[in-house]
N, C-alpha and C positions, 0 to 999 in steps of 0.2 A: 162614291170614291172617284176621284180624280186620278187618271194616269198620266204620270210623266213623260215625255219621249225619251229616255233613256230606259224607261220599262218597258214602254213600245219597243224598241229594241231589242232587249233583253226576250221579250215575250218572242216577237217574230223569230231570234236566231235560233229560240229553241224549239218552236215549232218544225222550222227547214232542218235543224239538228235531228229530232226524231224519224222523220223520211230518210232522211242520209242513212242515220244507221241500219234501218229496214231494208232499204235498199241494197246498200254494201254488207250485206249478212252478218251486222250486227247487232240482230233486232233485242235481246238479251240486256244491251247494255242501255236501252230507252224507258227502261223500270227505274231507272234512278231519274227522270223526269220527273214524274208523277209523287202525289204529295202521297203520305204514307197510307191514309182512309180514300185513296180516289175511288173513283169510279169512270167504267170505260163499258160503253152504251154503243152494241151494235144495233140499230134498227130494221124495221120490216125490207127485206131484200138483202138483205148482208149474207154471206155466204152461209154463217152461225151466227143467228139474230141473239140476243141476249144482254146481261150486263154482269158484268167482271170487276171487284171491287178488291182495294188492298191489297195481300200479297200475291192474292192471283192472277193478276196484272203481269207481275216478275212470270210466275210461271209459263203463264199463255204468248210470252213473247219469247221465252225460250223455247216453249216449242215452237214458236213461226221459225226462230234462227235457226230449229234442225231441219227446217222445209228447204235443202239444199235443190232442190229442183224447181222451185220458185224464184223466178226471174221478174224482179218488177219496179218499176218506175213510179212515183207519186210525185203528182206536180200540184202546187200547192196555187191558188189565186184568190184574186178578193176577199181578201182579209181587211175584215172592219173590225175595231175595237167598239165596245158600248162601254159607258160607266155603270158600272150593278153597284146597289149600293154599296154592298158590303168586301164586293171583288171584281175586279174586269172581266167581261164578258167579251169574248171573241167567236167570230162568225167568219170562215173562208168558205169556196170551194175545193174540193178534193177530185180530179182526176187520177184515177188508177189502171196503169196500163202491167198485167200480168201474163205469163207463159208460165207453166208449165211441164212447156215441153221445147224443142228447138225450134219449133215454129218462129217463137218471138212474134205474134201476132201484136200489126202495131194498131189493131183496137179496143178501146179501150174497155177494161172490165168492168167500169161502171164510174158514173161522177157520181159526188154525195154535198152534201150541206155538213158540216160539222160546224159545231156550234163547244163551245169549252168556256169553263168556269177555271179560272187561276187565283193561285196564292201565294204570296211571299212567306218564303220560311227558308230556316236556313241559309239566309242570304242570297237565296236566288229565288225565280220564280217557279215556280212547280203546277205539272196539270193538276187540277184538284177534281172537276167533273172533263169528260171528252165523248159528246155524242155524233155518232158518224150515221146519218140518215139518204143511204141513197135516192138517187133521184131519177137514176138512168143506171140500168143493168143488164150488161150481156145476155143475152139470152143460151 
């Protein structure tokens, strides 16, 4: 499959979309990203290593937005698109910089490799697979 740049687009603003809402404690509303059968792949070193599929995706992000004492920053980089045959595959880096507490400690809780499988439905693009595989973690 061939992507567009204006899918390029579309894919990148909703990636930075979902950070924002996490960030700005609206993590709850980043389940209508994801396609309805996703799937969301924490890896070895994740805080709760695991995978989380469908509507528990909605669930596990409501309860990050009642984590009202988590303070945190995700900055998103190198992000490459691949063509998968059948859907784009995208690969960034994931810096995550978390508190909480007032500390506001500015180092970082861990970089990761995420790697995501996307699909058009519904007129937009949607996460379909989202694996987040650190690479570097606070001790």
């Amino acid at each position: 499959m061939s992507i567009t740049i204006e899918s390029r687009h579309a894919i990148t603003d909703v990636i930075h979309l979902f950070y924002h809402l996490v960030d700005s404690g609206h993590a709850s509303q980043t389940a209508r990203l994801f396609a309805p059968q996703a799937k969301l792949t924490f890896g070895p070193g994740s805080p709760q290593p695991g995978t989380i599929t469908g509507d528990r995706i909605r669930v596990a992000m409501t309860e990050r937005e009642a984590l009202k004492a988590a303070f945190t920053r995700h900055v998103v980089s190198n992000i490459m698109f691949g063509d998968g045959a059948e859907a784009p595959t995208i690969r960034y880096l994931l810096t995550l910089f978390r508190s909480d507490d007032e500390t506001r400690s500015s180092i970082p809780a861990f970089v990761a490799d995420v790697i995501e499988i996307w699909q058009h439905g519904d007129d937009c693009w949607q996460i379909a697979e989202r694996t987040i595989m650190p690479t570097f973690a606070r001790a």
